[in-house]
C-alpha positions in Angstrom: 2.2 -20.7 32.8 0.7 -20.8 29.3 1.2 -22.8 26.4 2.3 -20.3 24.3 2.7 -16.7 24.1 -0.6 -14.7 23.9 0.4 -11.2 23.8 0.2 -8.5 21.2 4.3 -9.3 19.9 3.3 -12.6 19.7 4.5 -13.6 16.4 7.7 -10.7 16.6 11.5 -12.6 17.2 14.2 -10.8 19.3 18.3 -11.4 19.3 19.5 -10.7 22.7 22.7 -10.2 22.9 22.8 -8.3 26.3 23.8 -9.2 30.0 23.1 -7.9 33.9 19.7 -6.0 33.8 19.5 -3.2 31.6 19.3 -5.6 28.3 17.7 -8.6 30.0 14.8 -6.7 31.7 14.1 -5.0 28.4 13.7 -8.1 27.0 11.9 -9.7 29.7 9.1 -7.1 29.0 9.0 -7.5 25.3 9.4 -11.6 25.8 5.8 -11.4 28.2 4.4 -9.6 25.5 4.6 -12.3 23.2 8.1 -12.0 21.4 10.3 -15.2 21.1 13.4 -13.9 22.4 16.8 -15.7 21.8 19.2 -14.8 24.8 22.7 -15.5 23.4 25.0 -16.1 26.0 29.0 -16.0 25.7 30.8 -19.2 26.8 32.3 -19.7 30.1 29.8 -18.8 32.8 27.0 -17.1 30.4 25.3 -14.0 31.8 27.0 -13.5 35.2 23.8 -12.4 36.7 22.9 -16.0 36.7 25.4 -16.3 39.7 23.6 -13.7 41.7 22.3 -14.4 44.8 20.6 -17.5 46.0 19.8 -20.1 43.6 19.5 -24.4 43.9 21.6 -24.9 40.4 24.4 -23.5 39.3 23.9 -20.3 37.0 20.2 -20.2 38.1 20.2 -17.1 40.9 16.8 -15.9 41.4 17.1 -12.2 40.0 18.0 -14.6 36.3 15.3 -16.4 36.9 13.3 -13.3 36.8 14.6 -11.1 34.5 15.3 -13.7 31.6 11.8 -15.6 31.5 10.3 -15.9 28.2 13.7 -16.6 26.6 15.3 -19.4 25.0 19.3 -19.1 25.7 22.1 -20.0 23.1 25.4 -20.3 23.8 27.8 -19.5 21.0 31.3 -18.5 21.0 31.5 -15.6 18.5 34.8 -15.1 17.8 34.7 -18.9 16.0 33.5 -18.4 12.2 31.2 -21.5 12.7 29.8 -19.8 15.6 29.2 -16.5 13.7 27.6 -18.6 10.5 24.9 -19.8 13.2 24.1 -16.2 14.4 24.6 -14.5 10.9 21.4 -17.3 9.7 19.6 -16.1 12.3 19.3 -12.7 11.9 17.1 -12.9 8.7 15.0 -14.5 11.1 14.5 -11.8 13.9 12.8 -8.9 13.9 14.7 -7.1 16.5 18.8 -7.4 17.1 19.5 -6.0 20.9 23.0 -5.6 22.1 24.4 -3.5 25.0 28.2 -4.0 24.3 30.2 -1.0 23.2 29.9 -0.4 19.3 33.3 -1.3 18.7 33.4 -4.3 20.2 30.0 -5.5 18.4 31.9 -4.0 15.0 35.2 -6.7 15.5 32.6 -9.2 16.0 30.9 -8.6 12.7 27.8 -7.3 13.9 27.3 -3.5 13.7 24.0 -2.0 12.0 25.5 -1.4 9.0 26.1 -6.1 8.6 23.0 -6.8 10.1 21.5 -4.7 7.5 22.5 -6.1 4.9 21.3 -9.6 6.4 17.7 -8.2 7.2 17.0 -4.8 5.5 14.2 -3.7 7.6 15.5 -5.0 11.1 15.1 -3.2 14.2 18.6 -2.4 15.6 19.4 -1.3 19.1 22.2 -0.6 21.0 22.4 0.7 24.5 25.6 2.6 26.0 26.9 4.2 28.6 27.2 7.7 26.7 25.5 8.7 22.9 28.4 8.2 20.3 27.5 12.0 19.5 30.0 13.1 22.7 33.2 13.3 24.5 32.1 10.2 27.1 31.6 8.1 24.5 34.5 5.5 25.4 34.1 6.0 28.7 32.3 2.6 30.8 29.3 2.8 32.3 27.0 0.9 35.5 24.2 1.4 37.3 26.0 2.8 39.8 28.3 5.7 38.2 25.2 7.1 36.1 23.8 7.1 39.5 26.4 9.6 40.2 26.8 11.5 36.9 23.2 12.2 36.7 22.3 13.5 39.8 20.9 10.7 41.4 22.9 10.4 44.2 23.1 13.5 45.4 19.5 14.0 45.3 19.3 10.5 47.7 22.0 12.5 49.9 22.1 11.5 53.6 21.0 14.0 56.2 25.0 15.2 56.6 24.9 15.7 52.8 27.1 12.2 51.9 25.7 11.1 47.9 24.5 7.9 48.0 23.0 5.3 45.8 19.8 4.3 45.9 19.2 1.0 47.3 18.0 -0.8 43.5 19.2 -1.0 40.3 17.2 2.1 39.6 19.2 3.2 36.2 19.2 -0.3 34.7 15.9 -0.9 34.9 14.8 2.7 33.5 17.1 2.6 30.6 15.8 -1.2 30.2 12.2 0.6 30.1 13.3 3.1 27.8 15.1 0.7 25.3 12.0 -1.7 25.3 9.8 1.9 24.8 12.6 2.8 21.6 12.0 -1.0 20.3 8.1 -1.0 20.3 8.2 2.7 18.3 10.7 1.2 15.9 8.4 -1.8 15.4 5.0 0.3 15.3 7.2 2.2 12.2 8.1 -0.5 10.5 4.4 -2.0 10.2 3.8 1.5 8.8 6.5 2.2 6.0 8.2 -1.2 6.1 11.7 0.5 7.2 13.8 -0.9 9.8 16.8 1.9 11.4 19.0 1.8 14.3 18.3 2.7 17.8 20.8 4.6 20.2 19.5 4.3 24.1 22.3 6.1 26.2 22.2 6.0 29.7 23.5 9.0 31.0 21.4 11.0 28.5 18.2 8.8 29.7 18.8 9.5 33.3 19.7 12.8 33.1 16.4 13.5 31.0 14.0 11.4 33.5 15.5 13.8 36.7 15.1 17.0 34.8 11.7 15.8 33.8 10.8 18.0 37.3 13.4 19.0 38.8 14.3 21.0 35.7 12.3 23.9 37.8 13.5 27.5 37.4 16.5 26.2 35.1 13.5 25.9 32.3 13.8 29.3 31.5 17.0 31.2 29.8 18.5 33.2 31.8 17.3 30.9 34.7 14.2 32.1 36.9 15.7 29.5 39.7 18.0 26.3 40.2 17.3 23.2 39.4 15.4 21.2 41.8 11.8 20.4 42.7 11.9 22.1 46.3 8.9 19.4 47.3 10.6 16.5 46.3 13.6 17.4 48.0 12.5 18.5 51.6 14.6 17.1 54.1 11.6 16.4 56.2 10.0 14.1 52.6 9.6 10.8 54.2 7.8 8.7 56.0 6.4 10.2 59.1 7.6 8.6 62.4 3.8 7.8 64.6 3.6 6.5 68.4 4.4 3.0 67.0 5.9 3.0 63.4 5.8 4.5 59.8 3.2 5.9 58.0 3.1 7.8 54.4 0.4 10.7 54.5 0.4 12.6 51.4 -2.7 15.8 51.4 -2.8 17.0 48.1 -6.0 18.4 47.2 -6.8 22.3 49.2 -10.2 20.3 50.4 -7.2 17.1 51.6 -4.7 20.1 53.7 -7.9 21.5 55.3 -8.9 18.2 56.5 -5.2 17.4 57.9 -5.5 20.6 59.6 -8.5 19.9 61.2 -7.8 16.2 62.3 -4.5 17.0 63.2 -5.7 19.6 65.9 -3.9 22.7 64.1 -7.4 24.1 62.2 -5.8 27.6 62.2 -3.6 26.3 60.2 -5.7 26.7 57.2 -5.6 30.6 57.1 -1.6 30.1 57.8 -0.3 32.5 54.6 2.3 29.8 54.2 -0.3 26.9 53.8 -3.1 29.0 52.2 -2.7 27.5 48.9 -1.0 25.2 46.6 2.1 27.8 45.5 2.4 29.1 49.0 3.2 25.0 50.3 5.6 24.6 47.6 7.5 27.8 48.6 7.4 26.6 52.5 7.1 23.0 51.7 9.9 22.2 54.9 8.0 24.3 57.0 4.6 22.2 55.9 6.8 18.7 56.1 8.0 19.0 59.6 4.7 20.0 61.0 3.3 17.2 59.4 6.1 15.1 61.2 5.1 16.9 64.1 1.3 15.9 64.1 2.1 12.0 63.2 4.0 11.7 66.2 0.9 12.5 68.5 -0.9 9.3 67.2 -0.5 5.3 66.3 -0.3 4.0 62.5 -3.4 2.4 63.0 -5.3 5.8 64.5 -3.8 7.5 61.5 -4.9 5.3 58.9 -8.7 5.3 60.3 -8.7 9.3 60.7 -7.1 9.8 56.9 -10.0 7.1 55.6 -12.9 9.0 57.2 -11.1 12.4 56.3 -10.1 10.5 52.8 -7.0 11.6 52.9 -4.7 9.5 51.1 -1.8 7.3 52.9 -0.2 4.1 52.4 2.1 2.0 55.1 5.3 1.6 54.8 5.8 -2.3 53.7 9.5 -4.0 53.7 10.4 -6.2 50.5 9.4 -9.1 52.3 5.8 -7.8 53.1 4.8 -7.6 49.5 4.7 -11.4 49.5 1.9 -11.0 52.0 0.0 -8.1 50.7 -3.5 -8.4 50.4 -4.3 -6.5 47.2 -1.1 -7.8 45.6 -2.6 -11.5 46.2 -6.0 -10.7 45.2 -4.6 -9.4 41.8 -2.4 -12.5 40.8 0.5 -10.6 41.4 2.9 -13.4 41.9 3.1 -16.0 39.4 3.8 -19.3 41.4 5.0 -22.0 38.8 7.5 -25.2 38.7 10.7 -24.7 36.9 12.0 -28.0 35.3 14.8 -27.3 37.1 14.5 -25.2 39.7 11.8 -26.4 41.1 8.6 -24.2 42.8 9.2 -20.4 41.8 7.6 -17.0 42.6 8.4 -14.4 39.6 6.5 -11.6 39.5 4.1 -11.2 36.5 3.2 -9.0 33.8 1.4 -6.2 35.4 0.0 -4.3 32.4 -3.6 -5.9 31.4 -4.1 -6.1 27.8 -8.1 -6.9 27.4 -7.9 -8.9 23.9 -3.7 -10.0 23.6 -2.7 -10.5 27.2 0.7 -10.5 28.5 1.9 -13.7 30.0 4.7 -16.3 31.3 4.9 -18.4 28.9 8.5 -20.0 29.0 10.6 -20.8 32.4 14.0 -18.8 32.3 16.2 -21.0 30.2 19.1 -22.9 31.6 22.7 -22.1 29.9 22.6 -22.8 26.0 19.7 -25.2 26.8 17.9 -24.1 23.4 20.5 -24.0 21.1 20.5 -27.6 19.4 16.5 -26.0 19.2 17.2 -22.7 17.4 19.7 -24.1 15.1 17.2 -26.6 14.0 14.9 -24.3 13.3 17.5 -22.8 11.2 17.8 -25.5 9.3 20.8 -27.0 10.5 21.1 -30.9 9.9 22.1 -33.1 13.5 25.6 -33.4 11.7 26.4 -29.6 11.4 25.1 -29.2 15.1 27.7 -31.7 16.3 30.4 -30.2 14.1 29.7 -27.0 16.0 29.2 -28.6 19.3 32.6 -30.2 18.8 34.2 -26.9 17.5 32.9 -25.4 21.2 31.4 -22.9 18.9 28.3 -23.9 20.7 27.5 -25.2 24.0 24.4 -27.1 25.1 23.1 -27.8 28.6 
């Protein structure tokens, strides 16, 4: 844990006003590269994913404790005017307003672009929805879960009888959250240049959508349509993990000079003048074909005979590792993956850590995830606020302090 922030937004300040993942993970990312980010928190329980899961205090689940490090958390009731007057002097403070609540409900607040504007003129503004504004799902809710299934997602993770499902992570959230943090950075990197500030829109049906198409766009690229949609290698019944003598193994030949060496350990050499394997088109077009014998050959051997015959051939594999076996993997140890650290509260953690390496502003964990309005007597001070007017609010329940 360092002192301070070291990384290249150190310096930038963020108003969070979001909850679950989408917003906090977005945040998390711009707060470990330096920005002070001020998480404000609704009264009552606060975020709610600060209930879940396993956690030692109340409103401190580990997935929080995760996803909102690097923040300092104020709890204000904004639908109090003395709550409002706190947030409306901080905004001419922040770089960056964030919200992910539906644009009419930040309007009634008092808090749309167009008043945040005219509190900081060149203020980065995002919002991120369920559906752009621009179309007919625009009122409609949104979670992880349903743009899983409006996208495309789920069917593409069908079962082997066909049955949609979900995938098995907050997979939408957290590549909207990307996407958002992406939108903010751009908006910042414009700002330095012409001094402007604008407002951001990150949908996330749009995003989603967009990220599946990026390849399995395929044949529907072209107008009239040369094919369907869908990357016929990606979605191979027989893509997956290869079943050996004793377990899993992922083997993934690539290369021409990568297939002729499968073919050749695997014991199926005439293989390689196969017209369906010849070359890289012909695998595509009878990629289940190539799949299943690949399935097929695994099954002859043990993981471990696998792994040594794709090293010598350099063919590349990987195992298959559970959740709980990244904790012990090797590399990920060697690489200060896990940032091990005692929260004032929570005693011994392990968070992961910032993964991208920045050689001259590094990226780092500098604050513990905060408990529920534990900084707001802090922020408000900052503000300018004498002790007097923070007890008036206190008292009003406009704000709440841990």
């Amino acid at each position: 844990m360092t002192d301070r922030p070291t990384g290249p937004l150190s310096g930038v300040r963020v108003i969070d006003i979001t909850t679950i993942v989408l917003g906090p993970y977005a945040t998390q990312l711009l707060g470990d590269l330096g920005a002070d980010v001020i998480k404000i928190e609704a009264p009552g329980a606060g975020d709610p994913i600060r209930h879940a899961g396993p956690k030692r205090s109340d409103g401190m689940a580990g997935i929080f404790l995760n996803v909102n490090r690097n923040k300092r958390s104020v709890v204000l009731d904004l639908k109090q005017e003395k709550a409002k007057e706190a947030l409306w002097r901080l905004i001419p403070t922040a770089d960056v307003f964030f919200h992910n609540m539906r644009p009419q409900a930040i309007a009634r607040l008092g808090f749309d672009y167009g008043a945040v504007k005219i509190l900081k003129q060149d203020i980065v503004y995002c919002g991120a929805y369920g559906y752009s504004e621009k179309g007919p799902y625009a009122a409609k809710p949104a979670y992880d879960d349903l743009i899983q299934g409006s996208s495309g997602l789920a069917v593409l993770g069908a079962d082997a009888d066909g049955a949609p499902r979900y995938t098995p992570t907050i997979l939408v959230d957290k590549i909207v959250g990307l996407m958002a943090s992406q939108a903010i950075l751009g908006a910042l990197f414009h700002r330095s240049q012409t001094g402007e500030g604008q407002e951001i829109e990150v949908p996330m049906f749009e995003t989603m959508a967009a990220f599946l198409l990026a390849e399995h766009i395929n044949g529907r690229a072209f107008e009239p349509p040369l094919g369907g949609a869908g990357y016929a290698r990606i979605t191979s019944p027989h893509r997956k993990p290869a079943r050996a003598k004793d377990g899993y193994i992922c083997i993934m030949p690539y290369t021409e000079k990568q297939w002729s060496a499968f073919f050749e350990i695997s014991g199926r050499a005439d293989m390689r003048e196969d017209p369906r394997f010849r070359d890289y088109a012909s695998r595509i077009k009878n990629v289940d074909a190539l799949y299943a014998m690949v399935g097929e050959a695994v099954a002859e051997r043990t993981v471990a005979a696998w792994a040594e015959l794709c090293d010598r051939a350099q063919i590349p594999w990987a195992p298959v590792n559970t959740l709980d076996d990244l904790f012990e993997d090797e590399h990920l140890q060697a690489v200060g993956f896990f940032h091990r650290s005692t929260h004032p509260s929570e005693g011994a953690t392990v968070l992961t850590g910032p993964t991208v390496q920045f050689s001259g502003t590094p990226a780092s964990i500098h604050r513990h995830a905060p408990r529920y309005g534990e900084h707001g007597a802090e922020v408000l001070r900052e503000l300018g606020y004498r002790e007097d007017e923070i007890d008036n609010l206190k008292g009003s329940g406009g704000l709440l302090v841990s």
